[in-house]
C-alpha positions as CSV (number, residue, x, y, z in Angstrom):
1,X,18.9,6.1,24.0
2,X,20.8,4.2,26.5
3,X,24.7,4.3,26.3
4,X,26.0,0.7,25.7
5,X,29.1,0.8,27.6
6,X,30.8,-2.7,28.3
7,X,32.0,-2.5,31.9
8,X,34.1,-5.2,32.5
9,X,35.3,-8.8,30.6
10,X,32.5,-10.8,32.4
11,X,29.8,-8.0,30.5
12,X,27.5,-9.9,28.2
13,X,27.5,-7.4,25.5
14,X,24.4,-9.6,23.2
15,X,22.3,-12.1,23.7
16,X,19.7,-13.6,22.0
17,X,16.9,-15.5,24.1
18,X,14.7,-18.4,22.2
19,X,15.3,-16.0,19.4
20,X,12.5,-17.1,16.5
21,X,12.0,-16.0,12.8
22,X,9.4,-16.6,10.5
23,X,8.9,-15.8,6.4
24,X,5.8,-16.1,4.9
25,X,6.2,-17.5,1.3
26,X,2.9,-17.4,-0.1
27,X,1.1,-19.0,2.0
28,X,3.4,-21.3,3.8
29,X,5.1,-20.7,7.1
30,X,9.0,-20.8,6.8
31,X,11.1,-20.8,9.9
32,X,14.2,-19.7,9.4
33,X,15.1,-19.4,13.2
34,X,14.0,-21.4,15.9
35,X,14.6,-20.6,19.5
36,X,18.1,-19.5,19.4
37,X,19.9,-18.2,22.6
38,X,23.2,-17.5,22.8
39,X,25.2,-15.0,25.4
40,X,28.5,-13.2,23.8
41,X,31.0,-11.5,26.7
42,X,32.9,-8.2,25.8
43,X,36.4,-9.4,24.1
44,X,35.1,-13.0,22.8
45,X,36.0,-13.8,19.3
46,X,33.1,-15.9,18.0
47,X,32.6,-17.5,14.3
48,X,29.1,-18.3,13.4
49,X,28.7,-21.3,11.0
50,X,26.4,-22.8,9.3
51,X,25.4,-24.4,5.4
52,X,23.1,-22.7,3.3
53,X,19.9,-22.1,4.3
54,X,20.5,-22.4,7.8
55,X,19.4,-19.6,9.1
56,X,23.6,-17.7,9.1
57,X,22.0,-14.9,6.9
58,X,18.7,-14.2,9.0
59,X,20.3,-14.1,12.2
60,X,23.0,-11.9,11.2
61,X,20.5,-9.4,9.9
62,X,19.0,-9.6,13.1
63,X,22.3,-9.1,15.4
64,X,23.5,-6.0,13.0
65,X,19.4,-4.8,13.9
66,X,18.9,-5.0,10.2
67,X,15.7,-7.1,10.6
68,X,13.9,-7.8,13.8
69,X,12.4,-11.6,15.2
70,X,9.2,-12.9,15.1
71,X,9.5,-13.8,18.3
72,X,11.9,-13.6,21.5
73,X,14.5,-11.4,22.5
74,X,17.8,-9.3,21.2
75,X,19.1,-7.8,23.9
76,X,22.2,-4.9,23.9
77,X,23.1,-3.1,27.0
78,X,20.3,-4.9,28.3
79,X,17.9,-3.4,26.6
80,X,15.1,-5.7,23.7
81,X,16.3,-3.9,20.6
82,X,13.9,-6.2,18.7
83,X,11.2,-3.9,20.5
84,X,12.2,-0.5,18.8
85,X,11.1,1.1,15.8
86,X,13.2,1.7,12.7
87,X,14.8,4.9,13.8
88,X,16.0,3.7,16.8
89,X,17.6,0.7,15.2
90,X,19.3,2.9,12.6
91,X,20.6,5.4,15.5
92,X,21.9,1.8,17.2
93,X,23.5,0.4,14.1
94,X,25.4,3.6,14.1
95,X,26.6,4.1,17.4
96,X,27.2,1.0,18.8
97,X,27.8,-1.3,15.9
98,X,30.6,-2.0,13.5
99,X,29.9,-3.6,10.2
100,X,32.7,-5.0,8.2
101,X,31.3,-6.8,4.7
102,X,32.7,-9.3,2.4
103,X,32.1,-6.7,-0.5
104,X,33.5,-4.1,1.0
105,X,30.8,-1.8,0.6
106,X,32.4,1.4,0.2
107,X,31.2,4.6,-1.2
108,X,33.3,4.9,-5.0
109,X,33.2,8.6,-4.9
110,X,34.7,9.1,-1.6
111,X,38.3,8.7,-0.9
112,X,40.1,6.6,2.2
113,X,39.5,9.3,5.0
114,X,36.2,10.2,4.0
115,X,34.5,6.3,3.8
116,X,35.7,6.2,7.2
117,X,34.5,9.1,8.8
118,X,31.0,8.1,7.2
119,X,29.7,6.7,10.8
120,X,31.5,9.5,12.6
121,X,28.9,11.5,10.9
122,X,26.3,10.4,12.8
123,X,28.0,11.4,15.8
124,X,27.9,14.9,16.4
125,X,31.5,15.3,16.2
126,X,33.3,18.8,14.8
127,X,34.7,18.4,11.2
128,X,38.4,18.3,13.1
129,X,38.2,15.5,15.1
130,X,36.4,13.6,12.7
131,X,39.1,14.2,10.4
132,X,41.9,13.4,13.2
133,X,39.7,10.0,14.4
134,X,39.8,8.9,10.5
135,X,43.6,9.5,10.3
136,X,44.3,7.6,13.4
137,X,42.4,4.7,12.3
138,X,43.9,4.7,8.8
139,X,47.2,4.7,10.0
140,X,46.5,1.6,12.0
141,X,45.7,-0.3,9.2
142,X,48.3,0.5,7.6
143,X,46.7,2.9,4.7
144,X,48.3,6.4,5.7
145,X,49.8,6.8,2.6
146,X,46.5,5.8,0.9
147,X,44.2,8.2,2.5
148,X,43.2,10.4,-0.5
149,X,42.7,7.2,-2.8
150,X,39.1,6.2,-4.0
151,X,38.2,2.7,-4.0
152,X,38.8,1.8,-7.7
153,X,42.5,3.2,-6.8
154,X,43.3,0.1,-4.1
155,X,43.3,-3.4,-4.2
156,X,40.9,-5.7,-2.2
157,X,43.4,-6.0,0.4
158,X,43.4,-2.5,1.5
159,X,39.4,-1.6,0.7
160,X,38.7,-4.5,3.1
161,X,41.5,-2.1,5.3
162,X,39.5,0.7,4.8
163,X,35.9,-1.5,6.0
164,X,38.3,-2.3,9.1
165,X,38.8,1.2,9.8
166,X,35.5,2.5,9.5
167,X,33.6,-0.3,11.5
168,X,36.2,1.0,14.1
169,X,35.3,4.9,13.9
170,X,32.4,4.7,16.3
171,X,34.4,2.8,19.0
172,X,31.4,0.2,18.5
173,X,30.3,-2.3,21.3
174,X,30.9,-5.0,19.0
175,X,32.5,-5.5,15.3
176,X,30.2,-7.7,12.9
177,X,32.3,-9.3,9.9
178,X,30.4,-10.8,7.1
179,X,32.5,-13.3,5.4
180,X,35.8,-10.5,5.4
181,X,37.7,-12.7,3.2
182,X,35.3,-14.1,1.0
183,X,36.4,-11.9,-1.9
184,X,40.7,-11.8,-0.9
185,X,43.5,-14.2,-2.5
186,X,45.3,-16.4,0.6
187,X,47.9,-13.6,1.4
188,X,45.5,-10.9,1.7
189,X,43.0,-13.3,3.4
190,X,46.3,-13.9,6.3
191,X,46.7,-10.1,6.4
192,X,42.9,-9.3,7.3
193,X,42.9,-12.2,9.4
194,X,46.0,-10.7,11.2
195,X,44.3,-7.5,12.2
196,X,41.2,-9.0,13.5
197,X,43.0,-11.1,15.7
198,X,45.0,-8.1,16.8
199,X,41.7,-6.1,17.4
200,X,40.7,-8.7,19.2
201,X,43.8,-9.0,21.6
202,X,43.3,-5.7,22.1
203,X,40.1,-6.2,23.6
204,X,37.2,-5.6,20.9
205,X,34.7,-8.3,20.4
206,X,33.6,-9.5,17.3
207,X,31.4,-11.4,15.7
208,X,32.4,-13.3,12.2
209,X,30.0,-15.2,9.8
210,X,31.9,-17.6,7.7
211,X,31.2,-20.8,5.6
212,X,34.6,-22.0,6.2
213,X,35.8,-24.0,8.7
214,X,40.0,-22.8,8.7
215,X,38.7,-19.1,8.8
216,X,36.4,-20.4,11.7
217,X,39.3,-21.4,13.7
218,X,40.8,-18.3,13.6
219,X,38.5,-17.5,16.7
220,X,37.8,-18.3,20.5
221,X,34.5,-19.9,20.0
222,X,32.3,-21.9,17.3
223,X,28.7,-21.2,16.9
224,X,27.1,-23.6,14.7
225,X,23.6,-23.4,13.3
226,X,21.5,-26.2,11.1
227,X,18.1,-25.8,9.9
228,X,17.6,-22.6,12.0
229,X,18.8,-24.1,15.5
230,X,22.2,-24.2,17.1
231,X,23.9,-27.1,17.0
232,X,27.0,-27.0,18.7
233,X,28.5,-23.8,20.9
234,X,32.3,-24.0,21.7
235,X,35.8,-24.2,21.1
236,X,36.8,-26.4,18.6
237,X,39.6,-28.0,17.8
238,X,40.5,-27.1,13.9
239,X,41.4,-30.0,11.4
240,X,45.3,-30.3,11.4
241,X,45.0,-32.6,8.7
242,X,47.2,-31.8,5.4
243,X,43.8,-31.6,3.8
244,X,42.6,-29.1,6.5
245,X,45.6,-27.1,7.2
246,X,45.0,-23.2,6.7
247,X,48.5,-21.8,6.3
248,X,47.6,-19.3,8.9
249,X,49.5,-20.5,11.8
250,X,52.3,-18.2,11.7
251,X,50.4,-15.2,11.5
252,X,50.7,-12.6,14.0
């Protein structure tokens, strides 16, 4: 396996090149992507947008190497991941990537430290760094005095803590969120939106799906997809509007 290791800031660390993906639904042909190509640097923050149906769901499958394209390329490290067989994509997703879901998804019968050293066990490291790795990252989001809780035992807030801190453990190339406040009230919403913006300061890239525009804005960079295509690519400005304020400047 190659060692994805971002070099500098200029690094692309994905890209996608007339990325294509076709179902078959019965008989039909359905499209659901249609030569997408984007380029993502180390330390961008980009939001990937789009209504139902357009193709958000598919392509994240395909950037966390959950699914592969019909056609075109996925490239990581520099490298067609979209070329390898299913063990190497599983060995990929966990090294290199961090996965941080909208419903959590953490394992009930484990507690705080032991969801997040789940990737670390993948890694070959000893019992005692594993432990130390998962008590570093807990404390830095703010859960040290949680860590022999179970999930039933914490509130959204801080299981959505605890998804932060594992998709950290592997020190990942990049982090991909999948709606991470879908499930949260506002204030909760602010505090998760707080600590990705932090992670990002401090240099990780990620990658967030949302529906929302205000949670959208919360990054560097818009991508927008429609009917499978991209639409728009950029920095937006978000809606100031009473209507289309987010409550979220103040955070820090």
């Amino acid at each position: 396996m190659p060692e994805y290791e971002a070099q500098d800031s200029s690094e692309v660390v994905l890209e996608t090149v007339d990325l294509d993906k076709v179902f078959l639904v019965g008989e039909e042909e359905v499209k659901a992507l249609h030569e997408v190509s984007i380029s993502i640097r180390r330390g961008e923050y980009v939001a990937i947008m789009g209504p139902s149906g357009s193709g958000k769901s598919t392509f994240l499958n395909i950037l966390g190497c959950l699914d592969r394209p019909t056609s075109g390329a996925y490239l990581l490290g520099g490298r067609n991941v979209a070329e390898l067989d299913d063990d190497a994509l599983s060995e990929i997703r966990s090294r290199y990537l961090g996965f941080i879901f909208q419903s959590y998804n953490l394992i009930a019968q484990l507690d705080v430290i032991e969801n997040i050293e789940v990737p670390l066990f993948y890694q070959g490291l000893s019992p005692i760094d594993s432990r130390h790795r998962a008590l570093e990252l807990a404390e830095m989001v703010g859960l040290g005095d949680r860590v022999r809780h179970r999930p039933t035992q914490l509130s959204g807030g801080q299981q959505q803590r605890v998804a932060i801190a594992r998709s950290l453990a592997n020190d990942p190339l990049f982090i991909l969120a999948d709606e991470p406040t879908g499930n949260l009230d506002s204030a909760t919403e602010e505090e998760i939106l707080s600590i990705l913006r932090r992670l990002n300061e401090g240099g990780k890239t990620i990658v967030m799906v949302t529906h929302e525009d205000r949670i959208a804005h919360m990054a560097s960079r818009v991508i927008r997809l429609r009917d499978g295509s991209v639409v728009s690519d950029g920095v937006e400005s978000p809606d100031l509007s009473p209507a289309g304020k987010s409550g979220l400047e103040g955070v820090s």
